[in-house]
N, CA, C and O atoms as a MOPAC input file, in Angstrom:
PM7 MOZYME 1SCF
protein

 N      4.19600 1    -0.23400 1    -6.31400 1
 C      3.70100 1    -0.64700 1    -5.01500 1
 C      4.57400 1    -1.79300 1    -4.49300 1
 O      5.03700 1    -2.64000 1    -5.25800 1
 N      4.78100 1    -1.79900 1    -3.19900 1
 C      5.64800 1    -2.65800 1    -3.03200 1
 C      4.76800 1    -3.87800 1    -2.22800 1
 O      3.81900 1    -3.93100 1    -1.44600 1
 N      5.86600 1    -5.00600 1    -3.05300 1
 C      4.52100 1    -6.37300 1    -2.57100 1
 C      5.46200 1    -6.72100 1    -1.33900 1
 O      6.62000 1    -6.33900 1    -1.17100 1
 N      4.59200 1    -7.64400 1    -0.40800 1
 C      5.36600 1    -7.83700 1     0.64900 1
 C      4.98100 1    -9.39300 1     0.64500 1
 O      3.99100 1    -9.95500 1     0.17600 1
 N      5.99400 1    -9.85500 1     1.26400 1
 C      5.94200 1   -11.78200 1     1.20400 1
 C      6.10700 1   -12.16300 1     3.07600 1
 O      6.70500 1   -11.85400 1     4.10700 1
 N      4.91000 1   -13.18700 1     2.40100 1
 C      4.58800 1   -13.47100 1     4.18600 1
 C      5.53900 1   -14.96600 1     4.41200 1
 O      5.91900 1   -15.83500 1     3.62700 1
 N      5.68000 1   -14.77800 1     5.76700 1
 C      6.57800 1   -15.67200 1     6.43200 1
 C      6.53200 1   -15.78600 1     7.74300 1
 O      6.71400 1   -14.92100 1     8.60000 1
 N      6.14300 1   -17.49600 1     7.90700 1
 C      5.49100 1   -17.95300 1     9.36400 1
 C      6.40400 1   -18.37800 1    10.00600 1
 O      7.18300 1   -18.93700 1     9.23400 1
 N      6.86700 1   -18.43700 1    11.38200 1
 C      7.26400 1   -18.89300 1    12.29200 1
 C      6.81700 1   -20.52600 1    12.34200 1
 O      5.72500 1   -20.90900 1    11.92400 1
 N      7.62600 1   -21.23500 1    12.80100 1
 C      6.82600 1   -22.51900 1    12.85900 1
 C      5.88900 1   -22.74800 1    13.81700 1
 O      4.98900 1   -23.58700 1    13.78800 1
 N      6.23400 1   -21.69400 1    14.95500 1
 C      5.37300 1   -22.12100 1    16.27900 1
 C      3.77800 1   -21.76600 1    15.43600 1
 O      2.69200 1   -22.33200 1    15.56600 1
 N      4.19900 1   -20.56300 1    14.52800 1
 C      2.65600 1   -19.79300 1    13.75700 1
 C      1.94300 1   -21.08400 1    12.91700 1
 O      0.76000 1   -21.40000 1    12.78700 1
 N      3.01900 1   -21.59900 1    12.48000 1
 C      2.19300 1   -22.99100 1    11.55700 1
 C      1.43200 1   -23.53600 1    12.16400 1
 O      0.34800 1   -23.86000 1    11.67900 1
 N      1.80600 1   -23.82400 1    13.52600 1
 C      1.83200 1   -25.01800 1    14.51000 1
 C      0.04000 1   -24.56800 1    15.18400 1
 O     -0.99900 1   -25.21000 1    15.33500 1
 N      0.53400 1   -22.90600 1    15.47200 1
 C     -0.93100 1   -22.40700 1    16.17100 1
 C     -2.17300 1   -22.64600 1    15.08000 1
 O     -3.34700 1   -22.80500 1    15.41400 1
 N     -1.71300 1   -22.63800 1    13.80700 1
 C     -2.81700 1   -23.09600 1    12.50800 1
 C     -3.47600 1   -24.23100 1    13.08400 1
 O     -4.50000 1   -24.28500 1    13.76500 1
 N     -2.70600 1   -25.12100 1    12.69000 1
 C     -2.67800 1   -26.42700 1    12.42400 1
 C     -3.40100 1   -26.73500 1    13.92700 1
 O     -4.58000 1   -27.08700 1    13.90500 1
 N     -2.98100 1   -26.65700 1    14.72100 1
 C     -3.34400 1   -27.14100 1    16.43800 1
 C     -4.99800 1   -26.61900 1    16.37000 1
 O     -5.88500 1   -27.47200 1    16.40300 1
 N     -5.29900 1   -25.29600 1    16.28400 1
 C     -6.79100 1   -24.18400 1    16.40300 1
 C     -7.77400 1   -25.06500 1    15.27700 1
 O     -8.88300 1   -25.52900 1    15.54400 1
 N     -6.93000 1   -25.18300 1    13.70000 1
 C     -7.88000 1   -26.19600 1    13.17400 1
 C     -8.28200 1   -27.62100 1    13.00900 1
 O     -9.05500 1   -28.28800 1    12.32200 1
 N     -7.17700 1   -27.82000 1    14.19400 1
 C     -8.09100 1   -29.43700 1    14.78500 1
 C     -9.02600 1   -29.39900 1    15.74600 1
 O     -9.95700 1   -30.20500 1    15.75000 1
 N     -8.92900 1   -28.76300 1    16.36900 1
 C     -9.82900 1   -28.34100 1    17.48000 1
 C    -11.12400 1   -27.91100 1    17.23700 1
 O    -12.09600 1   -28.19000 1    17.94000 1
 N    -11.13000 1   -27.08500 1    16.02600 1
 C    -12.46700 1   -26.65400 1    15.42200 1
 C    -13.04400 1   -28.07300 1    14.53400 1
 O    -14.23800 1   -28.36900 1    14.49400 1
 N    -12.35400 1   -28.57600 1    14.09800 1
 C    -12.75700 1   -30.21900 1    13.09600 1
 C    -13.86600 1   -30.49100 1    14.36300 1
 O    -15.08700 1   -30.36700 1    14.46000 1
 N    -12.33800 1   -31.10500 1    15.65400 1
 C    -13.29400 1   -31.62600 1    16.36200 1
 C    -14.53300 1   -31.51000 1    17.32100 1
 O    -14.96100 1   -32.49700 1    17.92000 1
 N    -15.10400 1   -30.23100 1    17.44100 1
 C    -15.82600 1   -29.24900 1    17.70400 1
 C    -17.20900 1   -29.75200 1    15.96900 1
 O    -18.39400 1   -30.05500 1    16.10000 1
 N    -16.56700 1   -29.67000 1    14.85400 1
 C    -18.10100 1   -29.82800 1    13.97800 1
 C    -16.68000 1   -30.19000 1    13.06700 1
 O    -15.53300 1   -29.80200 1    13.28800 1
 N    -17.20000 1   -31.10700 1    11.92700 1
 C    -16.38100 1   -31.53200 1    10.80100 1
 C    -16.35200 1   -30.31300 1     9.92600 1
 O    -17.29200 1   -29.54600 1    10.13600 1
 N    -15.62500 1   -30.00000 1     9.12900 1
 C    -15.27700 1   -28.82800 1     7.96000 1
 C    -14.70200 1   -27.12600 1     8.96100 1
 O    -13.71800 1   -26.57600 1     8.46600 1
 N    -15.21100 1   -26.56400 1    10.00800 1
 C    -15.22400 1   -26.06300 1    10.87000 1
 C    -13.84600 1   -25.63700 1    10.67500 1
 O    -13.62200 1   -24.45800 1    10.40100 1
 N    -12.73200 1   -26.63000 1    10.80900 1
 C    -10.90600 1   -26.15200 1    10.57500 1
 C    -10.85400 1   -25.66700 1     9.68200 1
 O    -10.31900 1   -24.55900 1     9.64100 1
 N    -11.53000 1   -26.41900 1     8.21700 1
 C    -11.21800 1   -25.40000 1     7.21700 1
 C    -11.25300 1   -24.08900 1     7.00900 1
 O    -10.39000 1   -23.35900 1     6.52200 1
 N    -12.91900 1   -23.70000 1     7.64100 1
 C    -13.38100 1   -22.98900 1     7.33800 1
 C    -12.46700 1   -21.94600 1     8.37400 1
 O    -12.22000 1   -20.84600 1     7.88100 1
 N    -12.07200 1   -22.14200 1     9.43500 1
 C    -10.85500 1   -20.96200 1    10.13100 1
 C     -9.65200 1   -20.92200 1     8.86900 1
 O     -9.34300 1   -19.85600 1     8.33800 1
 N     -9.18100 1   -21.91900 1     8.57400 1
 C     -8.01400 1   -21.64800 1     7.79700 1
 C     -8.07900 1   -20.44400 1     6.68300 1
 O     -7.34200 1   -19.48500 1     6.45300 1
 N     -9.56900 1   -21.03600 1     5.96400 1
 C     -9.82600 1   -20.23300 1     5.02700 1
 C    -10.12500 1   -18.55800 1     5.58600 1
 O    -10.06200 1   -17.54600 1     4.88800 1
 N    -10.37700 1   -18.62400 1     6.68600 1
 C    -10.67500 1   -17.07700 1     7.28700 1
 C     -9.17000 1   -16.57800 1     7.52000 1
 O     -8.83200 1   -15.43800 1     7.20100 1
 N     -8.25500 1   -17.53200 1     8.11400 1
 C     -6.86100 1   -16.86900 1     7.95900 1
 C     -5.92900 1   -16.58600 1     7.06300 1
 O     -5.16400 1   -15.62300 1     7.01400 1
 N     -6.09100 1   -17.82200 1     6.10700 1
 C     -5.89700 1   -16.92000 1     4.66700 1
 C     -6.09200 1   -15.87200 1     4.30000 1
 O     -5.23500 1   -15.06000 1     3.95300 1
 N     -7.95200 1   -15.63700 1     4.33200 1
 C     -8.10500 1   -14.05400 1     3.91300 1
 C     -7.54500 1   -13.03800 1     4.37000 1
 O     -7.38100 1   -12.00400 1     3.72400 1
 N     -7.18000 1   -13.22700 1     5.57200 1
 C     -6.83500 1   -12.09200 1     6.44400 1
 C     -5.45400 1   -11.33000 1     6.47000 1
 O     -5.14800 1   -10.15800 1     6.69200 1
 N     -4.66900 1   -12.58500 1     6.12000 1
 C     -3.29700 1   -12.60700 1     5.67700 1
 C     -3.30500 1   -12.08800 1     4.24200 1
 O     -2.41900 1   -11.25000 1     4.07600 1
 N     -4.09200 1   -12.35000 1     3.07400 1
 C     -4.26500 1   -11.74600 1     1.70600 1
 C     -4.42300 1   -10.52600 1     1.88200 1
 O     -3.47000 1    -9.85400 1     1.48700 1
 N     -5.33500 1    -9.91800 1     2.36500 1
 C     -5.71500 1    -8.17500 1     3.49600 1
 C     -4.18700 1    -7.72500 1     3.84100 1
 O     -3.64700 1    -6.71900 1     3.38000 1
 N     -3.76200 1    -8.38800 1     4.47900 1
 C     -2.66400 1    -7.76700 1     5.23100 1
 C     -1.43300 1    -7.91400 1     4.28100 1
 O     -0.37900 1    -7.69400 1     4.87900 1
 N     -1.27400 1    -8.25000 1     2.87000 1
 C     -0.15900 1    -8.31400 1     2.12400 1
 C     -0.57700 1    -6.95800 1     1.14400 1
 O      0.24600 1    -6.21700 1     0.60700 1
 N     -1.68400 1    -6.86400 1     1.07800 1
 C     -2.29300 1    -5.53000 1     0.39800 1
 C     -1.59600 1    -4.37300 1     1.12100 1
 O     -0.96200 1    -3.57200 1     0.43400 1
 N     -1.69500 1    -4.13300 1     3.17700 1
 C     -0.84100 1    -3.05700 1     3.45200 1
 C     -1.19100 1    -3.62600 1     5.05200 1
 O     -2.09000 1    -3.57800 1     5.89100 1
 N      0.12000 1    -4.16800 1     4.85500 1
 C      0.55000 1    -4.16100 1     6.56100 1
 C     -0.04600 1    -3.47400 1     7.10800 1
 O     -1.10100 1    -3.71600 1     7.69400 1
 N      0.52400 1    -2.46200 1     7.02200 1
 C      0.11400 1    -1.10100 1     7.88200 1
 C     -0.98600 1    -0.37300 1     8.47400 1
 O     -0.88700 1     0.64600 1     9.15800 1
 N     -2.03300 1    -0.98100 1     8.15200 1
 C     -3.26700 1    -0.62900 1     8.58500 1
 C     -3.56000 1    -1.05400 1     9.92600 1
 O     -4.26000 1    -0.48500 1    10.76300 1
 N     -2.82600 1    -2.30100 1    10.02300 1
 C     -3.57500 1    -2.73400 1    11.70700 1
 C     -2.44700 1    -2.55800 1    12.45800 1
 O     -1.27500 1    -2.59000 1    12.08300 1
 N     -3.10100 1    -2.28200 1    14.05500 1
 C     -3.22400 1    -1.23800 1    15.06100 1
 C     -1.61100 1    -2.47300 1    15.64100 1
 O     -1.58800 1    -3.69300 1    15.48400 1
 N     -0.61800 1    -1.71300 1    16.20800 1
 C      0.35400 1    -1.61500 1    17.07700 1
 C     -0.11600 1    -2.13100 1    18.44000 1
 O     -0.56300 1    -1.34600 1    19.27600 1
 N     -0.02900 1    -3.31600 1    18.64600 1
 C     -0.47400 1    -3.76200 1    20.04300 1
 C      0.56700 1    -3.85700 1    21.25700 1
 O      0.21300 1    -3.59600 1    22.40700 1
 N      2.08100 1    -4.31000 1    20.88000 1
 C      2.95300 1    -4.73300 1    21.78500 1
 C      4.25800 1    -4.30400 1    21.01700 1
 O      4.64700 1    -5.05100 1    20.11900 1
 N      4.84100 1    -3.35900 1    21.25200 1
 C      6.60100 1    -2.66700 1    20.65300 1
 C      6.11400 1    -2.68400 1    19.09400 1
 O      5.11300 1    -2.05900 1    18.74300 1
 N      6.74700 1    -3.29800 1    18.37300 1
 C      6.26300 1    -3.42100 1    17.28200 1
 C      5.22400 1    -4.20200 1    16.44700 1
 O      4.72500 1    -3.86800 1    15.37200 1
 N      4.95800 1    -5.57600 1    17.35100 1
 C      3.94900 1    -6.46600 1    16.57300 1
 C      2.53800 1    -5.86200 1    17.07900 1
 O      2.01500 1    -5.50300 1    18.13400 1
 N      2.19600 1    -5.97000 1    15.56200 1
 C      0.71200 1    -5.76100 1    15.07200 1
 C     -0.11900 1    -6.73900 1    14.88300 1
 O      0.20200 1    -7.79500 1    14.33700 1
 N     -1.27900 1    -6.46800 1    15.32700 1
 C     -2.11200 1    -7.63200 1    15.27500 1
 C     -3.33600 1    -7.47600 1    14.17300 1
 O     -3.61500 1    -6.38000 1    13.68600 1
 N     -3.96600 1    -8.57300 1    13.86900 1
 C     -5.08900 1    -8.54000 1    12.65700 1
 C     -5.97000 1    -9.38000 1    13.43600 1
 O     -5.52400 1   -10.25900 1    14.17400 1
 N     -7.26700 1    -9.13100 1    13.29300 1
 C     -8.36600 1    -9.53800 1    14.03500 1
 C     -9.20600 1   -10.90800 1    12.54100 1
 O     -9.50300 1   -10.56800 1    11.39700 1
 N     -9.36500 1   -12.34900 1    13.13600 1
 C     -9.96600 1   -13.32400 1    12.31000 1
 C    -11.21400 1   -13.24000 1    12.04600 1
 O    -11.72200 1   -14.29900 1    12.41400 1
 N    -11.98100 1   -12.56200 1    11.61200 1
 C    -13.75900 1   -12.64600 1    11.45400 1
 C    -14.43800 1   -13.83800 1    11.48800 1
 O    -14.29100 1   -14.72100 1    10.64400 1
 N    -15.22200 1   -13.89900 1    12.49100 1
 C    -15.75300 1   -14.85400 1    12.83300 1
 C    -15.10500 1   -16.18200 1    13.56300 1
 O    -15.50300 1   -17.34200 1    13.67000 1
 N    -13.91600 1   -15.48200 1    14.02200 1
 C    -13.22500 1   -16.54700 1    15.03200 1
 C    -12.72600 1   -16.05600 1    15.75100 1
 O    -12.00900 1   -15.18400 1    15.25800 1
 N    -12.64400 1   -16.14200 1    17.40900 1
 C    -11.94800 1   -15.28000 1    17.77600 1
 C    -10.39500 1   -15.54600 1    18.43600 1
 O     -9.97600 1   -15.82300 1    19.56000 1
 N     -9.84700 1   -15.33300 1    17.24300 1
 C     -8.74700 1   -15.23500 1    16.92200 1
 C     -7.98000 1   -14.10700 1    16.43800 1
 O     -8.48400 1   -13.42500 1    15.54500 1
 N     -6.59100 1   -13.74400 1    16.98900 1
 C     -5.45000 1   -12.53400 1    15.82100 1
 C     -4.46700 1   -13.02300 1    15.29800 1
 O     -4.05400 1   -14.08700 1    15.75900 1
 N     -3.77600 1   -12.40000 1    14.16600 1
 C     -2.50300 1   -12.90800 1    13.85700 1
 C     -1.50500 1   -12.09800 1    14.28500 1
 O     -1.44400 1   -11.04500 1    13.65200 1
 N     -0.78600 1   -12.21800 1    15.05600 1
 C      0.81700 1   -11.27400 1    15.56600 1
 C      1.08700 1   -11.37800 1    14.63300 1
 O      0.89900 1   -12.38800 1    13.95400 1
 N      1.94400 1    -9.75500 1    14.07100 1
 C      2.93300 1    -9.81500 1    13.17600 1
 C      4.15600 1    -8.51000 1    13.10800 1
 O      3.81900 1    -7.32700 1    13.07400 1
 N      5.54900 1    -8.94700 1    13.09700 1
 C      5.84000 1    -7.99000 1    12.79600 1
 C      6.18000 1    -7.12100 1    11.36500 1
 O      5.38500 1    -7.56200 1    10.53500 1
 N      6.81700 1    -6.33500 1    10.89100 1
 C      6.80200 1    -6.40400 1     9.24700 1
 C      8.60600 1    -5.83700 1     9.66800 1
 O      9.04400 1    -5.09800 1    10.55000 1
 N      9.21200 1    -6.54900 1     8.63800 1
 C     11.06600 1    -6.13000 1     8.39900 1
 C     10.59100 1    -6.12500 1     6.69300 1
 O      9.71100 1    -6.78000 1     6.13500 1
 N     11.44400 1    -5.23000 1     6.20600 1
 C     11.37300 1    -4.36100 1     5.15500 1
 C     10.51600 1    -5.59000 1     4.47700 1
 O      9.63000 1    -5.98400 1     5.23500 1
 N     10.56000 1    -6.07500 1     3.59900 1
 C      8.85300 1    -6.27600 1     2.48100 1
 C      8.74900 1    -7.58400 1     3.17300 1
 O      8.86500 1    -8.37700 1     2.23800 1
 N      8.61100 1    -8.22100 1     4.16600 1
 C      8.60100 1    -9.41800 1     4.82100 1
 C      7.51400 1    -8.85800 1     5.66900 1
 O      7.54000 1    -7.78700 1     6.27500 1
 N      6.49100 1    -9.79300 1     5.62100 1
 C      5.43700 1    -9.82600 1     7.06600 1
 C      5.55400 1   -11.04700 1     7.58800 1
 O      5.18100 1   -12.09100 1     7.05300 1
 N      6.28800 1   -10.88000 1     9.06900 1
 C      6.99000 1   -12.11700 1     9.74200 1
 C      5.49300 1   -12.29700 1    10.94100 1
 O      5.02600 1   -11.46700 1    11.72100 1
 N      5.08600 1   -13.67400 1    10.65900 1
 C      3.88900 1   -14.24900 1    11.30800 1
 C      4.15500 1   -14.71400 1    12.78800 1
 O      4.20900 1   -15.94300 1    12.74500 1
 N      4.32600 1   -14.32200 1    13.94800 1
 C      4.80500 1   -14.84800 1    14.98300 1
 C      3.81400 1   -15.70200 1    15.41300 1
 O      4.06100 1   -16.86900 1    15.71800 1
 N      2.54300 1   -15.14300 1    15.46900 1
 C      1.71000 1   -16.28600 1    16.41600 1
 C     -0.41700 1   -16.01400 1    15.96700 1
 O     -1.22400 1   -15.08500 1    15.94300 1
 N     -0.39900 1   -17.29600 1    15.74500 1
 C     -1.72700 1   -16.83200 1    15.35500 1
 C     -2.63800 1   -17.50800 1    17.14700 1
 O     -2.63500 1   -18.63200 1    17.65100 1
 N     -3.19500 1   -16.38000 1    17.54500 1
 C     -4.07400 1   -17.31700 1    19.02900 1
 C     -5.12600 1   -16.88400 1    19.15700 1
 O     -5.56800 1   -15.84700 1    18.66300 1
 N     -5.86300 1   -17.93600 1    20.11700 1
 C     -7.12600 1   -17.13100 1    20.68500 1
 C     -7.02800 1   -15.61600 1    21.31400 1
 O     -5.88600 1   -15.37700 1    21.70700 1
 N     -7.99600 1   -14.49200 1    21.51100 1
 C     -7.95200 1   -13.49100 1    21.81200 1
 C     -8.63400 1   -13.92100 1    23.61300 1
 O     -8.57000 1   -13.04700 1    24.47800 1
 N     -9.25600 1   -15.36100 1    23.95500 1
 C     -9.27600 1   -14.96900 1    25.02400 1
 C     -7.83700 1   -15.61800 1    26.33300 1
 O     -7.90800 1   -15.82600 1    27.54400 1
 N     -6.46200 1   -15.78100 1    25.16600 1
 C     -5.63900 1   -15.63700 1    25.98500 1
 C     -5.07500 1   -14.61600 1    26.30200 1
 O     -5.53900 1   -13.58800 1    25.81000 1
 N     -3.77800 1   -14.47700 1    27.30600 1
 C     -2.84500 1   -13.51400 1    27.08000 1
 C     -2.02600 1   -13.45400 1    25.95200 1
 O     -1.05500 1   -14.20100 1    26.06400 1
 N     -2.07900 1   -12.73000 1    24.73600 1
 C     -1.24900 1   -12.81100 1    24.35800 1
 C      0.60600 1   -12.13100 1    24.82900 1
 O      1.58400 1   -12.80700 1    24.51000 1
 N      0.70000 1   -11.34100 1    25.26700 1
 C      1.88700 1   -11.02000 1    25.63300 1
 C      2.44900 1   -12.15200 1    26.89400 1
 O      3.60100 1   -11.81800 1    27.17300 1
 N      2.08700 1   -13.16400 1    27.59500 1
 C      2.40700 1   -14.21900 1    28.06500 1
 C      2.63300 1   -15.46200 1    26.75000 1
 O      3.51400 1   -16.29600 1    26.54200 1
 N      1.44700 1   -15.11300 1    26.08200 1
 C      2.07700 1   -16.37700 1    24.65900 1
 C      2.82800 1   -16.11900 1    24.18000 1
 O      3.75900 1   -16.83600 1    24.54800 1
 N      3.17200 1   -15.36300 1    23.37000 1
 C      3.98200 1   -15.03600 1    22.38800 1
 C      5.28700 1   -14.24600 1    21.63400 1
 O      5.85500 1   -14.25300 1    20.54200 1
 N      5.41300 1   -13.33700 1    23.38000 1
 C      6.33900 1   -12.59200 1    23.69900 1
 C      7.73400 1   -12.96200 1    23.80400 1
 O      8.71900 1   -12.23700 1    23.66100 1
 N      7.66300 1   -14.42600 1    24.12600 1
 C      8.89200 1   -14.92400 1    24.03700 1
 C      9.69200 1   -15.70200 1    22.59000 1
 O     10.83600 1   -16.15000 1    22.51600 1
 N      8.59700 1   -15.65400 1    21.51900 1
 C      9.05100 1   -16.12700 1    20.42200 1
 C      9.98500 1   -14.68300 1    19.63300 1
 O     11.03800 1   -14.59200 1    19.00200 1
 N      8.99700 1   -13.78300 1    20.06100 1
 C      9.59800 1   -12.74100 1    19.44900 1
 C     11.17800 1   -12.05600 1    19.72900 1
 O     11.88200 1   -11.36500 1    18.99300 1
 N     11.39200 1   -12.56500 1    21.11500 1
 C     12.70800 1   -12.39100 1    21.77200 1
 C     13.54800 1   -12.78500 1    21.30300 1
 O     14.51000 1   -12.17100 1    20.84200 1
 N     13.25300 1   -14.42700 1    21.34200 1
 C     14.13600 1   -15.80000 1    20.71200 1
 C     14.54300 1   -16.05100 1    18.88600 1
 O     15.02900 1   -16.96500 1    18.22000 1
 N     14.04400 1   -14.73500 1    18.63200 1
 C     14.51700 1   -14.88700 1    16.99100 1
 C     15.26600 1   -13.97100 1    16.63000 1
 O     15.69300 1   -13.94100 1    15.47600 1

């Protein structure tokens, strides 16, 4: 089986890090508890890319349970490249479309 190794964009770090301050400051523990939901989701998605749905050319998106949040991603041979983790009630193809250009 082939394992695949994940790899974030910094802007993707950045969308972490930014979404779980926001939730801190919204209720204390709250960030974690997203992080820890994006972890899982990302653990899911190293099991088989491939399951979630083709949203924009090639990046695929994964839906956060209980946040509403996705993770963009595209996959290059055993690499799942993390472009952008955001809210679902933005645009994403105005967010994130241009990171994917620029790399």
């Amino acid at each position: 089986m082939l394992r695949y190794k994940l790899v974030f964009t910094p802007e993707a770090k950045e969308d972490v890090e930014t979404s779980a301050q926001y939730y801190d400051s919204q209720l204390k523990g709250l960030g974690r508890r997203f992080k820890s939901e994006v972890k899982r989701q990302l653990l899911l998605l190293k099991q088989n890319p491939f399951t979630r749905t083709i949203r924009y050319e090639n990046v695929r998106f994964a839906l956060i349970e209980k946040f509403p949040y996705s993770i963009h991603y595209t996959i290059d041979n055993n690499h799942i490249v993390v472009h952008a983790v955001i809210c679902d009630y933005r645009n994403p193809k105005e967010y994130w479309v241009h990171r994917v250009s620029s790399e």
